[in-house]
C-alpha positions in Angstrom: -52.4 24.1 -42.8 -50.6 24.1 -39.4 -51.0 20.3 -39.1 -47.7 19.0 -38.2 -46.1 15.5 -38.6 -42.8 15.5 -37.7 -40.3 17.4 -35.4 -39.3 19.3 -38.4 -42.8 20.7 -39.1 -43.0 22.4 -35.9 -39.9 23.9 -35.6 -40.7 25.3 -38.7 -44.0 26.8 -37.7 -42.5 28.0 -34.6 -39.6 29.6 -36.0 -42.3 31.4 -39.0 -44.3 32.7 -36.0 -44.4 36.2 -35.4 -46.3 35.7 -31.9 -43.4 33.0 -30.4 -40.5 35.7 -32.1 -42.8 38.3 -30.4 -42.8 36.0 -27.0 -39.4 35.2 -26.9 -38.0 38.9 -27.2 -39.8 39.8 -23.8 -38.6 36.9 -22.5 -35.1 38.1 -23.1 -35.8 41.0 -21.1 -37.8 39.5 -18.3 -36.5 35.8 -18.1 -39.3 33.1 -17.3 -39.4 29.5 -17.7 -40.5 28.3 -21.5 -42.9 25.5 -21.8 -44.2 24.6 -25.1 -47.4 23.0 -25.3 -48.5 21.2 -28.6 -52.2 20.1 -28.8 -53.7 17.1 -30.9 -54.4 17.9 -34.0 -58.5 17.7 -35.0 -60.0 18.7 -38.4 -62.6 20.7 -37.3 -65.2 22.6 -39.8 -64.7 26.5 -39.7 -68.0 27.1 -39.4 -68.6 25.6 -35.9 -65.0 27.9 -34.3 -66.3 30.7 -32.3 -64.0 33.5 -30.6 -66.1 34.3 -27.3 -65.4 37.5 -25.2 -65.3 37.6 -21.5 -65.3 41.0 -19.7 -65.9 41.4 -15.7 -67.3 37.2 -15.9 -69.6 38.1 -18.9 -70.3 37.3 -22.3 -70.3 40.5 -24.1 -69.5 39.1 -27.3 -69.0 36.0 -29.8 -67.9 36.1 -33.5 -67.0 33.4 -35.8 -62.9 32.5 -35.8 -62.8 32.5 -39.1 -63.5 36.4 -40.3 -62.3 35.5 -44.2 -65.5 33.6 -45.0 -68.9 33.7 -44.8 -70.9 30.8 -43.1 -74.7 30.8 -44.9 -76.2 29.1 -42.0 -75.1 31.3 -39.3 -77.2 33.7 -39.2 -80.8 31.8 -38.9 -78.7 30.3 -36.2 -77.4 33.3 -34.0 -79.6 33.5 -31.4 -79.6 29.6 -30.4 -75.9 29.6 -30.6 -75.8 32.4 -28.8 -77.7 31.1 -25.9 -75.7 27.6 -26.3 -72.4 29.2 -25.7 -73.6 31.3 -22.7 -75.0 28.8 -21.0 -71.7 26.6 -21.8 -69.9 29.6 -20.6 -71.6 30.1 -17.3 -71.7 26.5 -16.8 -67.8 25.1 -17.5 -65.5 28.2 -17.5 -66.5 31.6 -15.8 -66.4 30.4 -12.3 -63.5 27.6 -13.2 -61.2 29.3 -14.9 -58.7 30.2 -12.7 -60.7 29.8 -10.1 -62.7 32.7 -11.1 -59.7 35.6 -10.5 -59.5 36.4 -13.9 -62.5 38.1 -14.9 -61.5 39.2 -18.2 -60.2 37.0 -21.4 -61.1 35.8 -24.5 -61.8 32.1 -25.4 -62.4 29.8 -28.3 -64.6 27.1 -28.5 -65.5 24.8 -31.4 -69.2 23.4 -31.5 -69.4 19.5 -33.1 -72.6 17.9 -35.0 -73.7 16.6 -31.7 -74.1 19.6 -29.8 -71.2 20.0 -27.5 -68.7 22.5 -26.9 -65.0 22.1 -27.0 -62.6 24.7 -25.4 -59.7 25.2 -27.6 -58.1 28.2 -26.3 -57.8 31.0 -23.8 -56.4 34.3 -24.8 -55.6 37.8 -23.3 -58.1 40.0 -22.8 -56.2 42.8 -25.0 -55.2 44.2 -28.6 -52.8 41.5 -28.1 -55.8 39.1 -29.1 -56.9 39.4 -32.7 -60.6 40.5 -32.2 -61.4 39.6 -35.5 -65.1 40.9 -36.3 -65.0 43.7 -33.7 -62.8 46.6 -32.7 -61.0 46.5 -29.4 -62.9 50.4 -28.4 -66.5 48.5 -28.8 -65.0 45.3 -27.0 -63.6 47.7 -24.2 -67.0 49.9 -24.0 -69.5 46.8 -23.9 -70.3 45.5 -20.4 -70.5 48.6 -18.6 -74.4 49.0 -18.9 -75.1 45.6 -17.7 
């Protein structure tokens, strides 16, 4: 688990990161001012974690976060949940994340029982960003038609 209790815990997890060793050797080339941020932690069920992709302000894709396991009740649910995070999407983020000048990226959201969507995280647009259930060539070539 990356739940962490004490000071100890996240050194530790920072420290066993390949990302933040990954992060701070460009830093040491290109010096910018570190900020760590630590969220609250939140036992959320796997199921309801979603990795949505953003490319020119549009959905082009969604996969579960976690790529390991298979949900059961996913798939009679794919089109609602698809239609629940783009409206989400449209509605709270494309238009308000950075005011809209970033038109590509890729963000995880977390759906609860009651129906509402959480942002967790924003990533890069980028192999840098695990795609998980797709490659980064279909990512990259979805879109353009639209």
């Amino acid at each position: 688990t990356l739940k962490c209790q004490t000071a100890g815990d996240v050194f530790l997890l920072l420290k066993s990161s390949d990302f933040v060793s990954s992060d701070l050797e460009l830093l040491s080339k290109q010096p910018l001012p570190i900020q760590l941020v630590l969220r609250k932690w939140a036992n959320l069920h796997e199921s309801q974690e979603f990795r949505c992709f953003v490319k020119d302000k549009r959905l082009v894709a969604v996969t579960q976060r976690h790529a390991d396991q298979y949900f059961e009740h996913l798939p009679q649910e794919k089109d609602e949940l698809l239609a629940f995070l783009e409206h989400f999407l449209v509605e709270s983020v494309l238009e308000r994340f950075a005011a809209g000048k970033v038109p590509s990226y890729v963000v995880d959201v977390y759906v609860d029982r009651k129906d509402r969507c959480w942002l967790v995280d924003f990533n890069v647009w980028g192999e840098r960003t695990d795609s998980l259930l797709f490659s980064w060539d279909e990512l990259h070539g979805w879109g353009n038609d639209k």
